[in-house]
C-alpha positions in Angstrom: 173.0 27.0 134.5 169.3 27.2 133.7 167.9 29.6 131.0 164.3 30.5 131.2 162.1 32.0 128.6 158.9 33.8 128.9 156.4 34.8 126.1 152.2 35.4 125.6 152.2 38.8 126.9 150.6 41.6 124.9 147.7 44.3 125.2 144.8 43.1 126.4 141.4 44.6 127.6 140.2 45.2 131.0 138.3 42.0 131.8 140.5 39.9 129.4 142.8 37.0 129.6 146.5 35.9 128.6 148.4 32.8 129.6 151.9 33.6 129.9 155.2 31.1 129.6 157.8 30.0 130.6 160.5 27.7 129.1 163.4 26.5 131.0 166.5 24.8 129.3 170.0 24.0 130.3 170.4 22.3 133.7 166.5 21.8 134.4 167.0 18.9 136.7 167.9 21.2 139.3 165.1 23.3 139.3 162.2 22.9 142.1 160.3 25.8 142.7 159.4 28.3 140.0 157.7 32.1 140.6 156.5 35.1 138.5 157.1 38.3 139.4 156.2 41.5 137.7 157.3 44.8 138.2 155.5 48.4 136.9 156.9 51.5 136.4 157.5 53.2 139.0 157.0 50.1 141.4 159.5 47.6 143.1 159.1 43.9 141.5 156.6 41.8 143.3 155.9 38.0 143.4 152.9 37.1 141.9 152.8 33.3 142.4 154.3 30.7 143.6 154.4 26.8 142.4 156.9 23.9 143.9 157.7 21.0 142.2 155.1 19.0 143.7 152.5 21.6 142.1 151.6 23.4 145.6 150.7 27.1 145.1 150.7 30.7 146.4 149.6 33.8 145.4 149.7 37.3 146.4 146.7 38.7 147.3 146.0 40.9 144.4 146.1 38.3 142.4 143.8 34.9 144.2 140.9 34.2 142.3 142.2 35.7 138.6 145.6 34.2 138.4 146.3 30.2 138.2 150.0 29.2 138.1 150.6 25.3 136.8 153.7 23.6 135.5 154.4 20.8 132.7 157.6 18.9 133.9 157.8 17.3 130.5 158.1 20.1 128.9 159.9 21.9 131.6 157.5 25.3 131.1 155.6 26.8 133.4 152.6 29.0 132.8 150.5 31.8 134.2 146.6 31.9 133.7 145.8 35.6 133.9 141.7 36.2 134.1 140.3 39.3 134.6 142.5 41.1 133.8 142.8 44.7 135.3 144.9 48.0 134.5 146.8 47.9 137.8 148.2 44.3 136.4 150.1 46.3 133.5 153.6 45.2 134.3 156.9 43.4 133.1 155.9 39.5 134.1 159.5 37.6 135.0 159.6 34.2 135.9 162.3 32.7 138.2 163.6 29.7 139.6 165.0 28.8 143.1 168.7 28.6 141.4 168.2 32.1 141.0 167.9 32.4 136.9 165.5 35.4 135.5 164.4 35.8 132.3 163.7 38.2 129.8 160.9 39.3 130.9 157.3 39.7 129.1 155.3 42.7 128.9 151.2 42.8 129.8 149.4 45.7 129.3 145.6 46.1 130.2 143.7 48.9 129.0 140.8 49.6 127.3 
């Protein structure tokens, strides 16, 4: 069983950045890929990016360009570089693994 942990969201401006995170404990060794989602209100939950365990990436189109996803083995987190940051990405951001563990979820809110 694999418990992940996600933090660093908050209010933010239009045009601003966060990094999100998100820490993994319990039976990590069996984790490859890793994803964040987010869901609005109102809205079914999305993937935002992609990452495998040999660091390859993808990333929905809304996102390319703003959004870098990256992953520390060591320390079994992986993150989300949010830049330019727009209204429309106000959402709950989830991470996930390919075990099928959620967690908590983090909220990001962009407005001015």
């Amino acid at each position: 069983q694999v418990q992940l942990v996600e933090s660093g969201g908050g209010l933010v401006q239009p045009g601003g950045s966060l990094r999100l995170s998100c820490a993994a404990s319990g039976s990590v060794y069996s984790i490859n890929a890793m994803a964040w989602y987010r869901q609005a209100p109102g809205k079914e939950r999305e993937l935002v990016a992609h990452i495998t365990s040999g660091g390859s990436t993808d990333y929905a189109d809304s996102v390319k360009g703003r959004f870098t996803i990256s992953r520390d083995n060591a320390r079994n987190t992986v993150y989300l570089q949010m830049n330019s940051l727009k209204p429309e990405d106000t959402a709950v951001y989830y991470c996930t693994d390919d075990e099928g563990s959620w967690g908590q979820g983090t909220q990001v809110t962009v407005s001015s």
